[in-house]
Every structure is written in C-alpha cells, then in structure tokens.
VMD Tcl script that builds the backbone (N, CA, C; Angstrom):
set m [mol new atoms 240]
animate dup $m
set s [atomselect $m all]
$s set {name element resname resid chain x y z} {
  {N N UNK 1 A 178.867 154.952 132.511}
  {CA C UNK 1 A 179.207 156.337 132.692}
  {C C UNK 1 A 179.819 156.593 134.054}
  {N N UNK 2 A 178.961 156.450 135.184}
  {CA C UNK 2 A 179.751 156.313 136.614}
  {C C UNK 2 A 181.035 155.942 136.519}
  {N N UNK 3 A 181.720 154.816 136.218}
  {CA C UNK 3 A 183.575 154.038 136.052}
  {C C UNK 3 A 183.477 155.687 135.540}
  {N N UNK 4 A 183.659 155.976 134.273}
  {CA C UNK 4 A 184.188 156.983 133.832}
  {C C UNK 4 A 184.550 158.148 134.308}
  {N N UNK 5 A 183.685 158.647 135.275}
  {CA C UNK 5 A 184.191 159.666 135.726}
  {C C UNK 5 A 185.556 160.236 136.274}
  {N N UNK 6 A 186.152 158.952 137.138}
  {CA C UNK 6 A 187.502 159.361 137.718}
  {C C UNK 6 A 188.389 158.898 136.706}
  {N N UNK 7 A 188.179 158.638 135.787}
  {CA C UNK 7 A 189.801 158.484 135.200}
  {C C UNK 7 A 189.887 159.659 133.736}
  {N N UNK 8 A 191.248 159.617 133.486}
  {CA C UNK 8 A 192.258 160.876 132.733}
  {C C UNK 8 A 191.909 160.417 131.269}
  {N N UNK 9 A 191.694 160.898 130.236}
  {CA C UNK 9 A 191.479 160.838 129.497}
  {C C UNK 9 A 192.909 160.882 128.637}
  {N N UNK 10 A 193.763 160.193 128.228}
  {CA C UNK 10 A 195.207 159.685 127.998}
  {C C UNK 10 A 195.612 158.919 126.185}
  {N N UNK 11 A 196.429 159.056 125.342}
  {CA C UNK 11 A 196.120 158.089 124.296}
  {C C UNK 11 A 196.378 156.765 124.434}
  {N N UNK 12 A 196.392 156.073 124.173}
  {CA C UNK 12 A 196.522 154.694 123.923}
  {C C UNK 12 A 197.771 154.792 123.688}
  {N N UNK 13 A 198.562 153.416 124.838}
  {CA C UNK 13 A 199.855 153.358 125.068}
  {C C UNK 13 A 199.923 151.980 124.263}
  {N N UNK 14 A 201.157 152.137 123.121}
  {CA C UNK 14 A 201.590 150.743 122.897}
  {C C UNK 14 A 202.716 149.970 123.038}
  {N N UNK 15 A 202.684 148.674 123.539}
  {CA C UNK 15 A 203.577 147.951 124.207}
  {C C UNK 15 A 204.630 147.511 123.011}
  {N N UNK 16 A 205.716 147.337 123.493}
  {CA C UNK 16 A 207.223 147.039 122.891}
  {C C UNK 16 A 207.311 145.931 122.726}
  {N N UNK 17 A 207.703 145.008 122.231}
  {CA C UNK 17 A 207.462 143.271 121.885}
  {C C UNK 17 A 209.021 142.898 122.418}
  {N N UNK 18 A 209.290 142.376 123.878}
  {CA C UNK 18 A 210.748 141.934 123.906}
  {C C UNK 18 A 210.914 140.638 123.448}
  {N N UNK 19 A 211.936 140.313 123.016}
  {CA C UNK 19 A 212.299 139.037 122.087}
  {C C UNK 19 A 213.246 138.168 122.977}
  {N N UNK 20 A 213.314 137.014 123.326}
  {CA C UNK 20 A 214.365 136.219 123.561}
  {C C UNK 20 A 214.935 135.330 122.493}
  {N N UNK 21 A 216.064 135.198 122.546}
  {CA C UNK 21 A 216.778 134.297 121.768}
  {C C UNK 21 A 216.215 132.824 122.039}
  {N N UNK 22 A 216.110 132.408 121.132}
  {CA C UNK 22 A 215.241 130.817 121.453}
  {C C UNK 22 A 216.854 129.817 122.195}
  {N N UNK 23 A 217.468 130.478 121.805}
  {CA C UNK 23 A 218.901 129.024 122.140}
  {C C UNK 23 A 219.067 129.116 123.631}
  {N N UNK 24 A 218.496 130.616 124.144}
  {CA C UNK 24 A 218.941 131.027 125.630}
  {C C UNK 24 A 217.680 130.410 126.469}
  {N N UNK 25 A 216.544 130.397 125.523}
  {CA C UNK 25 A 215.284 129.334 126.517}
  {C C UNK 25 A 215.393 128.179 126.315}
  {N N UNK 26 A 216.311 127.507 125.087}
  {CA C UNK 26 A 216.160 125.914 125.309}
  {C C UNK 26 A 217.200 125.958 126.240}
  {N N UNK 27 A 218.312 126.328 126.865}
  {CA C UNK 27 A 219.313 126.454 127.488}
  {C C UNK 27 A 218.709 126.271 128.844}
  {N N UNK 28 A 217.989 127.359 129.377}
  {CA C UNK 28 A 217.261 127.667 130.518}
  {C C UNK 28 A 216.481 126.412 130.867}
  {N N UNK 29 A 215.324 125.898 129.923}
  {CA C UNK 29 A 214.598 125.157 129.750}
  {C C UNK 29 A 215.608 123.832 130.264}
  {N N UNK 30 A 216.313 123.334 129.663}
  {CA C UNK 30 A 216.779 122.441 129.812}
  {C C UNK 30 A 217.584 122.079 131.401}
  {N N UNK 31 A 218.246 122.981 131.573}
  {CA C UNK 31 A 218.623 123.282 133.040}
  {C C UNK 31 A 217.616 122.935 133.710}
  {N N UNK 32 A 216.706 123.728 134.173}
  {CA C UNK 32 A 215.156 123.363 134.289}
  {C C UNK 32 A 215.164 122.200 135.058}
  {N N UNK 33 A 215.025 121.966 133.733}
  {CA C UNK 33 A 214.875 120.278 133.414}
  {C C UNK 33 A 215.176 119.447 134.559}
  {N N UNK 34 A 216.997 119.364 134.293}
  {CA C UNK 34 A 217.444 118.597 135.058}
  {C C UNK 34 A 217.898 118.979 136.266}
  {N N UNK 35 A 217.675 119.952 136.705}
  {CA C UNK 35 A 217.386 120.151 137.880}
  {C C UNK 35 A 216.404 119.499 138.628}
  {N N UNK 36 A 215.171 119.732 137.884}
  {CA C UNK 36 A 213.601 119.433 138.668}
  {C C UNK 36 A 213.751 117.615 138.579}
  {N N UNK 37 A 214.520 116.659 137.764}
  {CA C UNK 37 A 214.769 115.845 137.610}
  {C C UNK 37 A 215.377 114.761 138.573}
  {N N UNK 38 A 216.767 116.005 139.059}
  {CA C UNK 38 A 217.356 115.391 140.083}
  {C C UNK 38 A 216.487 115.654 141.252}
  {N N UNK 39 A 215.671 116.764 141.562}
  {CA C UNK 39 A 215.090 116.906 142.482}
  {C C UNK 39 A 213.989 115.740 142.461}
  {N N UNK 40 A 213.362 115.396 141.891}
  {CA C UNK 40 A 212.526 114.003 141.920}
  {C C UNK 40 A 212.864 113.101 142.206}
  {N N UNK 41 A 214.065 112.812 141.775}
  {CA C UNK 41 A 215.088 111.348 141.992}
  {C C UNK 41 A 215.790 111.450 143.990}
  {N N UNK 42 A 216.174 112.412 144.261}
  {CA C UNK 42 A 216.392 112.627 145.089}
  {C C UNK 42 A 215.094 112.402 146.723}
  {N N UNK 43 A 214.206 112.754 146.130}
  {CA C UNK 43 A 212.609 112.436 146.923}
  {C C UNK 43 A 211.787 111.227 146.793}
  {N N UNK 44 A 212.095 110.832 145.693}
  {CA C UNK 44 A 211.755 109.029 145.089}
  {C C UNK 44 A 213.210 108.307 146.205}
  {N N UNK 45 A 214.191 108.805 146.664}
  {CA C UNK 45 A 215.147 107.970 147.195}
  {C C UNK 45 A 214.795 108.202 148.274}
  {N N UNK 46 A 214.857 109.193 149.178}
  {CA C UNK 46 A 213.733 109.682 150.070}
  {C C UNK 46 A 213.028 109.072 150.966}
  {N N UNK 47 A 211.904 109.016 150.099}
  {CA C UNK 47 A 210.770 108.255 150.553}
  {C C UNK 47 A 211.145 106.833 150.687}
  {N N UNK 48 A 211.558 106.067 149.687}
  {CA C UNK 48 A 211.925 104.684 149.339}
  {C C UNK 48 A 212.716 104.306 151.077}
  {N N UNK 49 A 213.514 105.480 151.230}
  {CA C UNK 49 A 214.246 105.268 152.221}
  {C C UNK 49 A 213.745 104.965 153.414}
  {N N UNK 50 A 212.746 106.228 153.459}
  {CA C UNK 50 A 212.019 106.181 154.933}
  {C C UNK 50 A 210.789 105.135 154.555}
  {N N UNK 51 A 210.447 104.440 153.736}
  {CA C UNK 51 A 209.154 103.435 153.731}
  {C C UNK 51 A 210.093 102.063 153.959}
  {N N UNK 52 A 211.196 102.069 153.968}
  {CA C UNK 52 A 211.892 101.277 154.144}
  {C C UNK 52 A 212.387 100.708 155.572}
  {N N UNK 53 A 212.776 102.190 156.487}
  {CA C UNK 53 A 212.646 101.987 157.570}
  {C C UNK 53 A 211.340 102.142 158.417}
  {N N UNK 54 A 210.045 102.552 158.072}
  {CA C UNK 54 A 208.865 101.854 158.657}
  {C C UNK 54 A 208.711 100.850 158.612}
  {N N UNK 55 A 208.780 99.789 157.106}
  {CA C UNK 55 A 208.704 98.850 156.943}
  {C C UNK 55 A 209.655 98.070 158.116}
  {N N UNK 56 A 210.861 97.984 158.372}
  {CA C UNK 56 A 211.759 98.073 159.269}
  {C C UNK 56 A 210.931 97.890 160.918}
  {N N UNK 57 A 210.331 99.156 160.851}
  {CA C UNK 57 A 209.697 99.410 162.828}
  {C C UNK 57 A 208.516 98.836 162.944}
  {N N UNK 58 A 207.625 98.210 161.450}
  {CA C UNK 58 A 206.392 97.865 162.199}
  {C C UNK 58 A 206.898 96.095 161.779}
  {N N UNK 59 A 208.087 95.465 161.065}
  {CA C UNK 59 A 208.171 94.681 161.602}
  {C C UNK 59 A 208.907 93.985 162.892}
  {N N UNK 60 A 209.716 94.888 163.282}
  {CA C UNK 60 A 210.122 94.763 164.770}
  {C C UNK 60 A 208.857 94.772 165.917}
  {N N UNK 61 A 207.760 95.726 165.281}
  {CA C UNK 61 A 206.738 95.538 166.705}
  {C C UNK 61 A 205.596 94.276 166.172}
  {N N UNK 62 A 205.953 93.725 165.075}
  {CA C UNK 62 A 205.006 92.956 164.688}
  {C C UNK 62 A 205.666 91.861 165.637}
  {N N UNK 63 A 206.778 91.267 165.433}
  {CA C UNK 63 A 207.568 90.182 166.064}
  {C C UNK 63 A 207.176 90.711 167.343}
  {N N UNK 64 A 207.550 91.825 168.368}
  {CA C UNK 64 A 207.173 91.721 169.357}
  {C C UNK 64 A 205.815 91.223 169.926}
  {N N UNK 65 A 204.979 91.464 169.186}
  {CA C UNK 65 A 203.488 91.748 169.573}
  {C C UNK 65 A 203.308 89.888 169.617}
  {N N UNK 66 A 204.020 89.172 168.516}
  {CA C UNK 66 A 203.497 88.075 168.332}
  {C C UNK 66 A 204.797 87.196 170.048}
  {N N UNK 67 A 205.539 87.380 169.954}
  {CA C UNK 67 A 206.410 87.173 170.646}
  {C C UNK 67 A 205.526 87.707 172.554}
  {N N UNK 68 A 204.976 88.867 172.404}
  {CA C UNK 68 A 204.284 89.100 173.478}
  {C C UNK 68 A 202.717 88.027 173.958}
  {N N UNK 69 A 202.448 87.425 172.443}
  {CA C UNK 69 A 201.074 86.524 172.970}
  {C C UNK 69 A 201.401 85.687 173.077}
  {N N UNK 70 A 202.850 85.015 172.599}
  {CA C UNK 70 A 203.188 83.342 172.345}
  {C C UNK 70 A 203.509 83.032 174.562}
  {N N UNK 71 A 204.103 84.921 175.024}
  {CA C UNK 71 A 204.604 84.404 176.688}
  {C C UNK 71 A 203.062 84.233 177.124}
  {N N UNK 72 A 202.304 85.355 177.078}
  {CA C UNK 72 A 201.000 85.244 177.567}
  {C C UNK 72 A 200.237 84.186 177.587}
  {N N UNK 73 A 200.223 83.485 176.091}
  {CA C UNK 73 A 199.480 81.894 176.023}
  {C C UNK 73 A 200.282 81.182 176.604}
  {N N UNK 74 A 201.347 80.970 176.709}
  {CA C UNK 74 A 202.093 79.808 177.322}
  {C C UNK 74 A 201.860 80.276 178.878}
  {N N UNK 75 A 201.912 81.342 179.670}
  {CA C UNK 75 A 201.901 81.696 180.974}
  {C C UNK 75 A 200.739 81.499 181.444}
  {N N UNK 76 A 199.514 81.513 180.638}
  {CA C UNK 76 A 198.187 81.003 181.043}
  {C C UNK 76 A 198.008 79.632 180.484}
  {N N UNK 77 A 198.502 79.174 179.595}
  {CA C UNK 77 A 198.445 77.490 179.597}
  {C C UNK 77 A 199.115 76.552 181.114}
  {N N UNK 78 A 200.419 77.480 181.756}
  {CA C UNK 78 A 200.751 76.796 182.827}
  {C C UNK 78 A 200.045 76.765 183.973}
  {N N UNK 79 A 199.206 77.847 184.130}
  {CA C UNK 79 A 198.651 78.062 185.065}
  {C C UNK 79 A 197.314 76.575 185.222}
  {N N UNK 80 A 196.819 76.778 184.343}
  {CA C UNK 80 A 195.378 75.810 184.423}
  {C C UNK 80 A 195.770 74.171 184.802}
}
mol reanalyze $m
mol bondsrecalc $m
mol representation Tube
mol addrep $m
C-alpha cells in the first residue's frame, strides 16, 4: 500500500512490435562479423609481433649476461 500512494492511476499502455527485415540483420550481422574478424587477426599479428621482438631483447641480454661471466671467469682465472 505505501509504493502506492505516489503514483497516477493511468490505463495500461501497449507496446508496438517493430519488425526488422531479417536480410538487413543477416547483412549487419555479417559485417559484424568480419569486421570483429579482421580485428582479431590484426591483434593475433600484433602480439605475434611484439612476442617476437621480446623474444628478440631477452635473447640479446641472455648472450650478454653469458658473454659477461665467460670475461669475469676468465679475469679471475688469470688472476690466481
């Protein structure tokens, strides 16, 4: 009872049924589609790209790192 109080007492409104043409949503749909398609392909290349050049920078610091212990062992092998 309280809800009730503030509201208008009104008939019952009924809604209009809009229709689309089904040829204009497979149309849409399909667009869609290949849009969101190329957009995947485009981010799969992307990534591929940039895991490619990490792959790339951590083997440049890998060689360094090994290249940095081979002077160190040899610079303390001369010493002794």
């Amino acid at each position: 009872m309280r809800g009730e109080l503030g509201r208008t007492k009104r008939p019952p409104v009924s809604f209009e049924r809009v229709r689309r043409t089904t040829r204009c949503l497979r149309v849409s749909t399909r667009s869609r589609l290949a849009q969101r398609s190329e957009l995947n392909r485009r981010v799969h290349e992307q990534l591929v790209d940039q895991l490619r050049d990490e792959r790339l920078v951590a083997s440049d610091a890998l060689t360094q790192i090994v290249e940095h212990a081979l002077v160190e062992h040899v610079g303390h092998g001369s010493r002794a």
